[in-house]
C-alpha positions as CSV (number, residue, x, y, z in Angstrom):
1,X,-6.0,24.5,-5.6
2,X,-4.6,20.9,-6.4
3,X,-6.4,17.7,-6.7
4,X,-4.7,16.6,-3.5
5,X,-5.8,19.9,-1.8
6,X,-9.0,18.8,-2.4
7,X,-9.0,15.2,-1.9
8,X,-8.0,16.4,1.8
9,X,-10.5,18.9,2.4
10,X,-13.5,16.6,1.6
11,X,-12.0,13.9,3.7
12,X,-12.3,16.2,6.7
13,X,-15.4,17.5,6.0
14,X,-16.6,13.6,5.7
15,X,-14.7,12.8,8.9
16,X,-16.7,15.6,10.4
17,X,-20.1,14.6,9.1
18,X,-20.1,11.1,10.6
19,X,-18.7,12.6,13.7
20,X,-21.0,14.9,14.4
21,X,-24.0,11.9,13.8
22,X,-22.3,9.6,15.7
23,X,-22.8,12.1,18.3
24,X,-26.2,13.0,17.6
25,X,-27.2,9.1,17.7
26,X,-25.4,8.3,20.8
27,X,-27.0,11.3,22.8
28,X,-30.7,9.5,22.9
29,X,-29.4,6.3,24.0
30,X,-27.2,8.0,26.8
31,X,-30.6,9.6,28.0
32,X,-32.5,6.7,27.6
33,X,-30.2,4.8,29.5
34,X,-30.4,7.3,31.9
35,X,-34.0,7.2,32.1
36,X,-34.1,3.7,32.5
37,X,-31.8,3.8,35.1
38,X,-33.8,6.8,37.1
39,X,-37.3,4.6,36.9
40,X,-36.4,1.0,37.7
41,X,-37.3,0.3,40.8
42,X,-34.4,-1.1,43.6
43,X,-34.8,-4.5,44.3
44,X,-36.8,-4.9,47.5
45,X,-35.8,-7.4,50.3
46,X,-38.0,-6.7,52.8
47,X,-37.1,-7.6,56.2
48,X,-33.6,-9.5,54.8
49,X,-30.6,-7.0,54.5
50,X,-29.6,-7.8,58.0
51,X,-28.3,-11.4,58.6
52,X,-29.2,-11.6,62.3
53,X,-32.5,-10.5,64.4
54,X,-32.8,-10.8,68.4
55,X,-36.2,-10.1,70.0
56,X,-37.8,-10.7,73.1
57,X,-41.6,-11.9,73.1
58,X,-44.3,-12.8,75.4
59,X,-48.1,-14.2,75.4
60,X,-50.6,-16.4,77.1
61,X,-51.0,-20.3,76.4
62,X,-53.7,-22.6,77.2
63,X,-53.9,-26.4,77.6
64,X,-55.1,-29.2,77.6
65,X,-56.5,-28.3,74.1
66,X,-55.4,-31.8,72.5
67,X,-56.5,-34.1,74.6
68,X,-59.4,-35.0,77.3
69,X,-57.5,-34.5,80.5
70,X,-58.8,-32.4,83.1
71,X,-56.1,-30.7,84.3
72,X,-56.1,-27.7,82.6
73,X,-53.3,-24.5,82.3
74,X,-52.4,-21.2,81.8
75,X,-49.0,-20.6,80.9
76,X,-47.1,-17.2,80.4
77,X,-44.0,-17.5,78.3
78,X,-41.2,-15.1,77.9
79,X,-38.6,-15.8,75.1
80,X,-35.4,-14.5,74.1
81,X,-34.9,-15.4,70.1
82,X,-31.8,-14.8,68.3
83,X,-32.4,-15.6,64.4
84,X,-30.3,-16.1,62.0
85,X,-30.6,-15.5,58.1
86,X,-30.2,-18.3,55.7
87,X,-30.5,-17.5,52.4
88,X,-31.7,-14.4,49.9
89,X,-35.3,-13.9,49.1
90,X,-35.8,-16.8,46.2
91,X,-38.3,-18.5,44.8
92,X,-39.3,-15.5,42.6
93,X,-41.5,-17.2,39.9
94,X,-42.6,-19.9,41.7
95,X,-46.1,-20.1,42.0
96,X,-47.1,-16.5,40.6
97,X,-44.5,-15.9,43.5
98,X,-46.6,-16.4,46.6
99,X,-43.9,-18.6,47.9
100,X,-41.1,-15.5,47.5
101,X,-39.5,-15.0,51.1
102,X,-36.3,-16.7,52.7
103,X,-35.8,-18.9,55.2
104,X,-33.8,-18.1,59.1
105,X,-32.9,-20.8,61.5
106,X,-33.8,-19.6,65.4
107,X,-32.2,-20.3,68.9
108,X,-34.9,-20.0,71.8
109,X,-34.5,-19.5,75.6
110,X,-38.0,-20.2,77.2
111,X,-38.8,-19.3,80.8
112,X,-42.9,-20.1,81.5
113,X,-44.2,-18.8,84.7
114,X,-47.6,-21.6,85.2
115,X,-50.4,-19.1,86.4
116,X,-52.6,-22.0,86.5
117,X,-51.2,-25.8,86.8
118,X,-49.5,-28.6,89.1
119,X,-46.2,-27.0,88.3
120,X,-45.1,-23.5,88.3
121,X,-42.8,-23.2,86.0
122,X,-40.6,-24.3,82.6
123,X,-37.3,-23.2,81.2
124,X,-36.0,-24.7,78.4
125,X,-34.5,-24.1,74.6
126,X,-35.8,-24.3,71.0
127,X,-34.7,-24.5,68.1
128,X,-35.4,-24.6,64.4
129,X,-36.4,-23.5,61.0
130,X,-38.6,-20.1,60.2
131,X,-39.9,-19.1,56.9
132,X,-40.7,-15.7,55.8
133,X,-42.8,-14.8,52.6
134,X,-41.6,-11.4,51.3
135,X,-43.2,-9.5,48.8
136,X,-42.0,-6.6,46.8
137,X,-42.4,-3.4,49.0
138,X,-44.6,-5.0,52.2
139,X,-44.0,-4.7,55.4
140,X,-45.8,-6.9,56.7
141,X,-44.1,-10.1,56.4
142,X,-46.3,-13.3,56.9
143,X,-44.2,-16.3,58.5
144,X,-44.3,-19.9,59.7
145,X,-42.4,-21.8,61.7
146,X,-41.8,-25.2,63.8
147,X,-39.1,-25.7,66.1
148,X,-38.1,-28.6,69.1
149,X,-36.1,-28.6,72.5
150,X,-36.2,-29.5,75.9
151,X,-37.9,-28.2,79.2
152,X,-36.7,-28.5,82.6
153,X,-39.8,-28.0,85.2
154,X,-40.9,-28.8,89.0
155,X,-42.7,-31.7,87.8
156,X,-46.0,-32.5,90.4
157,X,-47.1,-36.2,88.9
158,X,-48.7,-36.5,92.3
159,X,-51.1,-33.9,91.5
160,X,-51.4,-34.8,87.5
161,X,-49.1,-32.9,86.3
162,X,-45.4,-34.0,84.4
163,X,-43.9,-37.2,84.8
164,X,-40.8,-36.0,85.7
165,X,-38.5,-33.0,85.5
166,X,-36.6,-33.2,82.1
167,X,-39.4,-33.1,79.4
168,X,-38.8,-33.0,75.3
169,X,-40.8,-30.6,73.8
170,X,-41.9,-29.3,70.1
171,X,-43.9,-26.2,68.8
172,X,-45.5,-24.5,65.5
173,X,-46.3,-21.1,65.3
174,X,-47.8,-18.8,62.2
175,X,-48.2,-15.1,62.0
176,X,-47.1,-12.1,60.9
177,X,-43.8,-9.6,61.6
178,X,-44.0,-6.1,60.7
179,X,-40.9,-3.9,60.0
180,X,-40.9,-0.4,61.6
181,X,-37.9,0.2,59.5
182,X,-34.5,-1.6,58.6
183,X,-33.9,-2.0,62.0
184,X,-36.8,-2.5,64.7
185,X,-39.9,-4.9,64.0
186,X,-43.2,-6.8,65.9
187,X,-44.1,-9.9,65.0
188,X,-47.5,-11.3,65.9
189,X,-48.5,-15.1,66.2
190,X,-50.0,-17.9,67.4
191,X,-48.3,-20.7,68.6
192,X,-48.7,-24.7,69.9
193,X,-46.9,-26.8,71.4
194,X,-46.4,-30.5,73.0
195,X,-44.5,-31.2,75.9
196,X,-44.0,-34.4,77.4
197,X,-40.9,-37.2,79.0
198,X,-41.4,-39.3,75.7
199,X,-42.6,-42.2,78.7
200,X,-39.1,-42.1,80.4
201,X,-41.3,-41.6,83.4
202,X,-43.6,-44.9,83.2
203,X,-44.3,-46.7,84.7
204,X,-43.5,-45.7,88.0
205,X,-44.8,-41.8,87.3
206,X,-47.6,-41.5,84.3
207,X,-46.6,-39.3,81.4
208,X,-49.3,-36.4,81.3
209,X,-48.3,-34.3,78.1
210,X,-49.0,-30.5,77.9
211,X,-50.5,-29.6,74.9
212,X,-50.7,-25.7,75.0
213,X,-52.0,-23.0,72.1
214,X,-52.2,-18.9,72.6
215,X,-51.1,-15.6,71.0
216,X,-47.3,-14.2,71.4
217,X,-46.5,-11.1,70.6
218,X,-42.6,-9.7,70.4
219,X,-40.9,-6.9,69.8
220,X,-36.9,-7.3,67.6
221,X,-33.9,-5.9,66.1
222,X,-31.8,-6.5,63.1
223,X,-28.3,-6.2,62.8
């Protein structure tokens, strides 16, 4: 056999050796990735893979509960809320990430039957900000929000009631929405709100604000 002969042959065997632990080394880090891959959680937005929810809500309000007046009511709203989505769930580290969640902006249609009042009735719209904290894997997502508008109502001055038909209004509301599943949720909450004519009315009519708080409850969608 020649030197060349040789020379070749222990080239390929050398070629083959590193080769064959190339191979070996490679195979563990494949798994591994693998395993990794298999074990790390998904990322979790709870209640904000959908950029739009509609829902439709009801509850009981009482007033006066702000001021001293003695003409006191009983409203029972019905609402029609279309939502809409933001931004992504943020805020991650901040604050040991209590304040994780993402914010919707809401359009509200408000018809109030009065059980118990001078009037009988508001209609109106809302509108404004809503934020949801989101943690990993809840759902139950807690929420707050404040929103303002107008009302329309059969204003009885006469008998205490609003100064006038056209009334500004603006509410506050806290509570909690929980998701049946990627699509349907309830939402829970309590809610406040002001509604007066801003003194348009004076000083021929006298401006006697509502100022109503009670529990709404809803049912919704997300699409």
């Amino acid at each position: 056999m020649t030197t060349f002969s040789v020379m070749r042959n222990m080239s390929i065997r050398t070629l083959s050796f590193y080769l064959v632990a190339i191979a070996a080394l490679s195979l563990p880090q494949a798994k591994a990735g693998t395993d990794m891959k298999e074990i790390t959680p998904p990322a979790v937005g709870t209640a904000s893979t959908k950029d739009w929810t509609l829902e439709f809500g009801s509850g009981v309000e009482f007033s006066n509960v702000r001021n001293s007046s003695d003409k006191s009511y009983t409203l029972i709203p019905f609402d029609l809320t279309a939502s809409l989505k933001l931004d992504d769930v943020g805020l991650d580290n901040y604050l040991g990430g209590w304040l994780r969640g993402y914010t919707e902006f809401f359009f509200r249609g408000d018809y109030t039957y009065i059980a118990s009042g001078p009037e009988t009735y508001e209609s109106g719209l809302y509108v404004g900000p809503r934020y949801n904290f989101v943690q990993p894997g809840w759902k139950i997502v807690p929420y707050i929000e404040a929103g303002v508008g107008f009302i329309f109502s059969n204003a009885n001055s006469a008998a205490g009631g609003l100064g006038e038909d056209f009334n500004f209004s603006f509410e506050v509301g806290a509570g909690a929405r929980y998701n049946f599943n990627d699509d349907w949720f309830m939402r829970l909450g309590v809610e406040y709100r002001h509604i007066s004519n801003a003194g348009m009315s004076e000083p021929q009519f006298p401006n006697n604000a509502i100022d109503s708080l009670g529990p709404k409850i809803s049912v919704g969608y997300a699409f």
